[in-house]
C-alpha positions as CSV (number, residue, x, y, z in Angstrom):
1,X,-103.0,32.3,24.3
2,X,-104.5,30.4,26.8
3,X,-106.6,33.3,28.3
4,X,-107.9,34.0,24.5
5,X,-109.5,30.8,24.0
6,X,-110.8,30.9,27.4
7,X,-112.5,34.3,26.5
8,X,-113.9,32.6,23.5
9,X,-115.2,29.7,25.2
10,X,-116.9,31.9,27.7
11,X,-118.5,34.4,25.0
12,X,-119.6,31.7,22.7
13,X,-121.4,29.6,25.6
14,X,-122.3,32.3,28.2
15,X,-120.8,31.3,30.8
16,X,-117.8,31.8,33.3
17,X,-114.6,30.0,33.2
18,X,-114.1,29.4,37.1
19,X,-112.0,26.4,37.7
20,X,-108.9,24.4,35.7
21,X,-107.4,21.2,35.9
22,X,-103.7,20.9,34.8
23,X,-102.1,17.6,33.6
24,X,-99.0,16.8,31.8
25,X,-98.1,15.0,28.2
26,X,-96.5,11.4,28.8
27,X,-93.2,13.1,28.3
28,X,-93.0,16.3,30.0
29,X,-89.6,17.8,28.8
30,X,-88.3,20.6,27.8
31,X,-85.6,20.7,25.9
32,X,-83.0,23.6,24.9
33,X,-80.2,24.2,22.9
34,X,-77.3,22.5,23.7
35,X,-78.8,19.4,24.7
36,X,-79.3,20.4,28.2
37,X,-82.8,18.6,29.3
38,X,-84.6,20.0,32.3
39,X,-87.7,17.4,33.6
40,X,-90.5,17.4,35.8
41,X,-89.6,19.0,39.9
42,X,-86.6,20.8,38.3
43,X,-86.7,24.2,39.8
44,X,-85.0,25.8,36.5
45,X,-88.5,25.2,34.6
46,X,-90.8,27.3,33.3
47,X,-93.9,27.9,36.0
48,X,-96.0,26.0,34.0
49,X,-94.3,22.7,34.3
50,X,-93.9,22.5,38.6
51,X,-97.2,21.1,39.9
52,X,-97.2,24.6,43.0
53,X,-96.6,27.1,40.3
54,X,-98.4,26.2,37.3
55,X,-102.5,27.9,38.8
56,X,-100.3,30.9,40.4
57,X,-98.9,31.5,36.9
58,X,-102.0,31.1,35.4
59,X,-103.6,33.4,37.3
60,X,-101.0,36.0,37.2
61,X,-101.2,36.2,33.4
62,X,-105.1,36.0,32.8
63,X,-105.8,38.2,35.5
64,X,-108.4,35.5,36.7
65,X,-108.5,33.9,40.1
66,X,-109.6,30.6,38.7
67,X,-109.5,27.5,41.2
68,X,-106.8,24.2,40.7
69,X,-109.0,21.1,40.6
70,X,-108.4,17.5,40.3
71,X,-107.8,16.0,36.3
72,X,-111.1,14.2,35.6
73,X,-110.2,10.8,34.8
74,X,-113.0,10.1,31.9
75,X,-111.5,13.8,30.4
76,X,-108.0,12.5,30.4
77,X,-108.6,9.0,29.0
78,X,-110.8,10.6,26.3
79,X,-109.1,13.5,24.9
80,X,-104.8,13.5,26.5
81,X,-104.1,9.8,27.2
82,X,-101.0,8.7,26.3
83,X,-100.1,12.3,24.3
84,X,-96.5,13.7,24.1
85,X,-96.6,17.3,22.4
86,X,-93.6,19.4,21.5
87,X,-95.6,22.3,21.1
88,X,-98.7,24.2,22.4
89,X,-101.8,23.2,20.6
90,X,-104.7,24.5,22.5
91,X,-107.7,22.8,20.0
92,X,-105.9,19.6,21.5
93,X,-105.2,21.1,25.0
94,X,-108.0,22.7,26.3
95,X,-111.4,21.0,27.3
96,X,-114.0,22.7,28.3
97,X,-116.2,21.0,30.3
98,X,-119.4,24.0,32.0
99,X,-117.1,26.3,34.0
100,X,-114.3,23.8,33.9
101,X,-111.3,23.9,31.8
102,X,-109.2,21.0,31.7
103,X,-105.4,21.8,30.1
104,X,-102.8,19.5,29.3
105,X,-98.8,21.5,29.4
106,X,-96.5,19.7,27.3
């Protein structure tokens, strides 16, 4: 999903995708049945969630080599500030800033 709208973005302004910043919602959780919680640095969680494996997973997926940057701060107070999703919604996700893309994983 993430690599579609990345595709879009990059036919619709001309231009390639070459970098990403990653951030997390105020509550990043995941939560399966049976109650059991799992939480930030736990090593049973999806790639996406541990701050070494989230651009290597990317990466794999996409088939991109794009670069892990640093979260702008004017991005994340405008658009992911204080956020807590429970689902993937990339229209409120994904930023795209020139060759920057700027993703928030809930």
């Amino acid at each position: 999903m993430i690599n579609n709208y990345v595709c879009r973005y990059e036919k619709e302004n001309n231009i390639e995708v070459k970098k990403v910043a990653i951030g997390h919602d105020i509550n990043p959780t995941y939560g399966y049945y049976g109650n059991v919680n799992y939480i930030l640095y736990d090593t049973n969680l999806r790639a996406l969630v541990v701050s070494w494996a989230d651009i290597y997973a990317i990466n794999y997926y996409t088939g991109r080599d794009l670069i892990k940057v640093e979260m702008d701060e004017e991005i994340y107070n405008e658009y992911f500030k204080d956020k807590d999703w429970t689902y993937f919604d990339p229209a409120e996700q994904m930023v795209f800033y020139n060759d920057t893309l700027y993703l928030m994983v809930y």
